[in-house]
N, C-alpha and C positions, 0 to 999 in steps of 0.2 A: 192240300191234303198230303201227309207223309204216313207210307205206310213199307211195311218191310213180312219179312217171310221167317217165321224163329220156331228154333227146336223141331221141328217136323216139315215135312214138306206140304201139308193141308194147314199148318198154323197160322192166319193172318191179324195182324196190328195194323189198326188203321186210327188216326186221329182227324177226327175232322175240322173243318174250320174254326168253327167252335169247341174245339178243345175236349169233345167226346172222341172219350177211346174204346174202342170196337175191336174186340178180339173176335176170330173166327174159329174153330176148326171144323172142316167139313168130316163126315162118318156117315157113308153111306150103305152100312150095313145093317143098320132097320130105320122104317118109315117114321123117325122121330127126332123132334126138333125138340130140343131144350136152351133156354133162354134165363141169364140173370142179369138183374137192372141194380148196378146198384151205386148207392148214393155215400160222397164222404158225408153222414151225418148220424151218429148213434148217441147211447147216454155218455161220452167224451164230452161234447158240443153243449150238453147241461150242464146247469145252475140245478142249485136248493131249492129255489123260486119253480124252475117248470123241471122238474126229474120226473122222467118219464114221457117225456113228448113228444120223442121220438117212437117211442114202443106203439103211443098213444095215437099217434099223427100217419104209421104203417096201417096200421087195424082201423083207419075212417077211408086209408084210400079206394078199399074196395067198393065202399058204400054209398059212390054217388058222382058224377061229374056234370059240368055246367050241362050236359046233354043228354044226361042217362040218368036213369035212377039205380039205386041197390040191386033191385032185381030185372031192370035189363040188363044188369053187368053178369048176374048169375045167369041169367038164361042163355047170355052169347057163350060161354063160357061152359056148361054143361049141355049146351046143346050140339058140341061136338065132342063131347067126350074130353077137352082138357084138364088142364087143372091150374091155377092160377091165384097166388099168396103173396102176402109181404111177410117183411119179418123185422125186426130191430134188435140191433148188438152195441157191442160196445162203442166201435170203433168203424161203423158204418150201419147204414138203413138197406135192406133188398126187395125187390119185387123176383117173384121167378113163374116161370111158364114152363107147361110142358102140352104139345100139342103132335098131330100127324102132318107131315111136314105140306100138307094140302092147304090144311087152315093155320100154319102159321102166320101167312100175312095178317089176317085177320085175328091174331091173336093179341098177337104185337101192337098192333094199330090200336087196341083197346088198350095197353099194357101203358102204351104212350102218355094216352090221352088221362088214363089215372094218374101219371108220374107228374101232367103239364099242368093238371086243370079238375081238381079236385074241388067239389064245393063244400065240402065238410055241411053237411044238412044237418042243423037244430035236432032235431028228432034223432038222427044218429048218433052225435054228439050225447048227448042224455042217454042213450043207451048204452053207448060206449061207456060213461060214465059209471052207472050203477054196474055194472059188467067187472070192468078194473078193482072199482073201492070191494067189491064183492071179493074180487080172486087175491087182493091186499090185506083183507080182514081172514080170509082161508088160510093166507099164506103164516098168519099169527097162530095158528094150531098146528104147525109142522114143524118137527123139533130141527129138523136140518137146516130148515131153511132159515128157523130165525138162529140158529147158533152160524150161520153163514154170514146171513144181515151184520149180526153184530164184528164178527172176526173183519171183516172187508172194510166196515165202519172202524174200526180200530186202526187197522194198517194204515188207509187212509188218508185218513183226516178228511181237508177239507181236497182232497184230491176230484176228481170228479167221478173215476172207477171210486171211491165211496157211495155211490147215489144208486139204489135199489132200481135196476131197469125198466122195472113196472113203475116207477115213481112212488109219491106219499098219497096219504089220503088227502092233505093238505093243496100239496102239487097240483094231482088231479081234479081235487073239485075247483080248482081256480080255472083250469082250462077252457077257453069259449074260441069263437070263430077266429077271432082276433088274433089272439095268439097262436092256433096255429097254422093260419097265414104268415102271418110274420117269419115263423120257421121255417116255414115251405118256401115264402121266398128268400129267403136267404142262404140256404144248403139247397135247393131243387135247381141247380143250371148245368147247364150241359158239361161247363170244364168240370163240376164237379161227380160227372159217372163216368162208370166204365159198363160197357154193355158187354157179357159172353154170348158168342151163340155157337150151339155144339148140335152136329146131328144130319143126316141128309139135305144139306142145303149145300150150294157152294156160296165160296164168299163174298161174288159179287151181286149173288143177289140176299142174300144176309146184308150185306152193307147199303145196298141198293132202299131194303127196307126201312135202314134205321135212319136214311140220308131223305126219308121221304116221310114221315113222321117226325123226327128232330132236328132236321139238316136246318131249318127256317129257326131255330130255337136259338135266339140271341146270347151269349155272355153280357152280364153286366161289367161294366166297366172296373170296376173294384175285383180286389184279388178276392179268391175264397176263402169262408173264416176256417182257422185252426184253431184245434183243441188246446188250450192252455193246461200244461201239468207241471204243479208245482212237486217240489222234488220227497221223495218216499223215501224215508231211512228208516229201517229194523227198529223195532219199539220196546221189545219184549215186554209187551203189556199182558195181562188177561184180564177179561170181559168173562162175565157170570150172568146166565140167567137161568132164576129159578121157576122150575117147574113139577109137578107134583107124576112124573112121569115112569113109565118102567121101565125105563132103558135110558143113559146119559149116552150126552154125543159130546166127543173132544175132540177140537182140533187144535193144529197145529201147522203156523204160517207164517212162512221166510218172505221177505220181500224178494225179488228174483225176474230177471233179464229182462226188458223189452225182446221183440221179434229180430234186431237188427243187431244185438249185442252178437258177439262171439261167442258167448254162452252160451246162446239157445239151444242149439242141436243138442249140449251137450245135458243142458237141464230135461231137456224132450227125451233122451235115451235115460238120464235118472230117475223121473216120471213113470217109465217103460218099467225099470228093473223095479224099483219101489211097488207101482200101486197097481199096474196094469194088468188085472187077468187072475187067474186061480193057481199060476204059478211064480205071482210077483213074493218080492221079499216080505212085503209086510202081511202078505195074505197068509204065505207060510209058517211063518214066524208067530204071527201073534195070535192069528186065527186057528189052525191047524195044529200046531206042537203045543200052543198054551192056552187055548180054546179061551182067550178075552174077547172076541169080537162076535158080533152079527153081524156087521159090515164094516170093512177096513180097505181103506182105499188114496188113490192118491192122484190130484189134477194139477196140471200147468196151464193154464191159459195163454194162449199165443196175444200178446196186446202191444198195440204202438209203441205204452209210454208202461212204468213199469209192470211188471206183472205179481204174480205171489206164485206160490208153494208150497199148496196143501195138502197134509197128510188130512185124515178125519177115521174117527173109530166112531160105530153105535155099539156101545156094552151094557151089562149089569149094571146099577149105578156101585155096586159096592165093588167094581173093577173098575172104577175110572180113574182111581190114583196110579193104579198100576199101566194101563192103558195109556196114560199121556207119557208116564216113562219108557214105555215102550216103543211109542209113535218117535218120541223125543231123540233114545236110543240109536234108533235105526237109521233114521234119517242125518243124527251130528255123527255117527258114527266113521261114516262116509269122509269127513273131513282128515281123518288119520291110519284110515283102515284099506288096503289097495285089495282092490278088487281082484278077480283071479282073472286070468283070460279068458275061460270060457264063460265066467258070467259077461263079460262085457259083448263078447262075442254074438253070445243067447240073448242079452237086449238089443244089439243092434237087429239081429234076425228079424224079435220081433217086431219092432218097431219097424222095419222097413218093409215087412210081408203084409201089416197091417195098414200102414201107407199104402202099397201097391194095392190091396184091396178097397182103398178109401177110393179111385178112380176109376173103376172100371165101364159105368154108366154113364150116357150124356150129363145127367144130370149134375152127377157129382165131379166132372171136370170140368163142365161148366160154373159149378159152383168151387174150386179151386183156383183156374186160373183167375178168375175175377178176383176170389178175395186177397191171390198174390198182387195183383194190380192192385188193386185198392190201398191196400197198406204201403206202397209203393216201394214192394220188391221186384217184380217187375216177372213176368212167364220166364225167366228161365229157372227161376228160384226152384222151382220141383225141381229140377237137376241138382240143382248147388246144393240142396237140401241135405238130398240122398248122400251125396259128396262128402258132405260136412260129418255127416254121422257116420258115414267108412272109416272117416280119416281119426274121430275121435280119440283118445289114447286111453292109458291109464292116467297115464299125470295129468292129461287135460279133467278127468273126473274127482280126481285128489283136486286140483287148483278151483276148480269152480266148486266143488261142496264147500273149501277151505274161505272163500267169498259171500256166501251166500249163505249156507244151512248155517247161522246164530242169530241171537237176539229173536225169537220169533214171538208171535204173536200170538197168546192161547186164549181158544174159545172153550167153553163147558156150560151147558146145558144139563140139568137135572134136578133131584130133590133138594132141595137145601141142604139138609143133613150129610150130604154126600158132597155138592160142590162149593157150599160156605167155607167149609174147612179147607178144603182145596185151595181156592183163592187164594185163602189167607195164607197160606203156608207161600204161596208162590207169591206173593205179596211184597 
């Protein structure tokens, strides 16, 4: 076992023999223990064939193990008042707990035995099933999300961040026992998680508990599987889809940095200045002085392998020509246009006050330091982070717009009459 003491004096890393890494920090300033389990295995880890099986395969763990059924999982579980979820992303699987740190042992201990020994029950499965293709067929009447679908499908290709998290209707009704066992054994072993736990506990007996529930939990002899990503280069394509609606949604998306590029801080504070808030640039800009928008806004997603860079507007449909010029504007502009100092100043503020805010609970530094391990940045990265974004320049925001914001990828959703013409022009 090697373990070490980092960034605080309560912070503990421990690896155990079997290749689970165990972070701690103890906080014994209320009677609450928070806890994330989490797994390298998200929609990365998918095919065409099963997208979605990990979203699919989170949402069956609650529902049954060789020794419990669905609802003596719920009863353990509310009948102390915690609270107890999985979830699936891109780029890893979580379970998370939150409990009073009396009944954490026993929280855990169930939390385990769902990660080791899941029997995925017939009967859940089928419900699981109509449940999914249900919230799949919902998600075809939301104009966001299908002008979303299609932009991420376009960037792409045959990437695997192109594969709809929820999966297809196709994917999904193919899912049975089989398959996801299969998955489960082969992403579910111990080198492959990392456990947080944050909250009134100290860390030997946090460790004590997870040494006593997974310490016996074998590594298979074979390395763990990684995500294959074949390589993402700017398309400037655009995708159309028509729909008879009153309001068109546009976007607009750059291919842009993995987590570990040199860019990112600096793409994360552009994000910041563009799209974040009611005093970002495009909210003022195109919402407030030129009243085209009902929602204008702007995301980065933090991802292993590459990421994008999207602007998105919901307008009039007879603003949407103007709107994608606008989106377009703002964001290429950045490549030749220097920033003033105190805008850069006012983004890094905000960006870092809304950071320090993102920690403040067990919870959510529990759910931080984990997902920096998981991506394998490693706990000090909250420091370097912060760092990274100080240090930011102006040239370093000219050089990375000048890298990144062209060729993008444009989505539009709307009446025909409104985005045929459009296409065609951008065509």
């Amino acid at each position: 076992m090697t373990a070490s003491l980092l960034q605080a004096p309560r912070l503990h890393r421990t690896v155990l023999p079997n290749g689970l890494t165990v972070l701690v920090l103890e906080n014994p300033v209320a009677d609450i223990v928070s806890a994330r389990l989490f797994i390298r295995a998200g929609s990365a880890f998918e095919t065409a064939k099963d997208a979605g099986i990990a979203s699919f395969l989170m949402g069956l763990l609650t529902k049954g193990t060789e020794a419990q059924s669905s609802m003596d999982i719920a009863e353990t579980v509310e009948s102390v008042g915690a609270s107890l979820g999985t979830d699936a992303a891109a780029d890893y699987s979580i379970i998370s707990l939150k409990t009073v740190s009396s009944d954490f042992a026993d929280i855990f201990a169930l939390a385990a035995d769902l990660l080791r020994q899941p029997s995925f029950p017939e009967a859940e499965i089928d419900l699981e099933k109509r449940l999914t293709l249900q919230q799949i067929r919902s998600m075809q009447e939301q104009p966001f999300t299908v002008a979303f679908n299609q932009l991420r499908q376009a960037m792409y290709g045959d990437h695997p961040y192109a594969l709809p998290g929820i999966g297809t209707e196709a994917s999904v009704t193919a899912f049975d026992q089989d398959t996801l066992r299969a998955f489960h054994q082969r992403h579910f072993r111990p080198d492959n998680l990392v456990i947080t736990i944050v909250g009134r506990i100290t860390p030997e007996d946090a460790i004590a508990q997870v040494e006593k529930n997974l310490g016996d939990w074998v590594a298979p002899a074979s390395l763990p599987a990684t995500p294959v990503f074949p390589p993402v280069t700017p398309s400037g394509t655009c995708t159309v889809t028509t729909q008879d609606t009153n309001q068109a949604v546009v976007m607009v998306g750059y291919t842009a940095a993995p987590v570990k590029h040199p860019a990112y801080a600096t793409l994360k504070l552009l994000n910041t200045y563009l799209g974040n808030g009611l005093s970002s640039r495009l909210f003022v800009e195109l919402r407030e002085k030129r009243g085209l928008a009902y929602d204008v806004s702007a995301f980065y997603p933090t991802r292993l392998g590459m990421s994008q860079f999207v602007t998105y507007m919901g307008t009039a449909p007879t603003n949407a020509a103007i709107a994608l010029e606008g989106l377009r504007f703002e964001v290429e502009r950045l490549r030749d246009t220097v920033l003033s100092e105190e805008e850069l100043q006012a983004a890094k503020n905000k960006l870092l006050g809304q950071y320090a805010l993102g920690k403040q609970t067990n919870a959510q530094i529990a759910q931080m330091l984990g997902w920096y391990e998981v991506l394998g940045l490693g706990v000090d990265f909250d420091e370097q982070f912060q760092e990274m974004v100080t240090a930011v320049t102006l040239v370093d925001v000219e050089a990375v717009a000048q890298e990144f914001f062209h060729s993008p990828c444009i989505s539009l959703l709307g009446p025909e009459a409104v985005v045929g013409p459009l296409a065609a022009e951008l065509a």
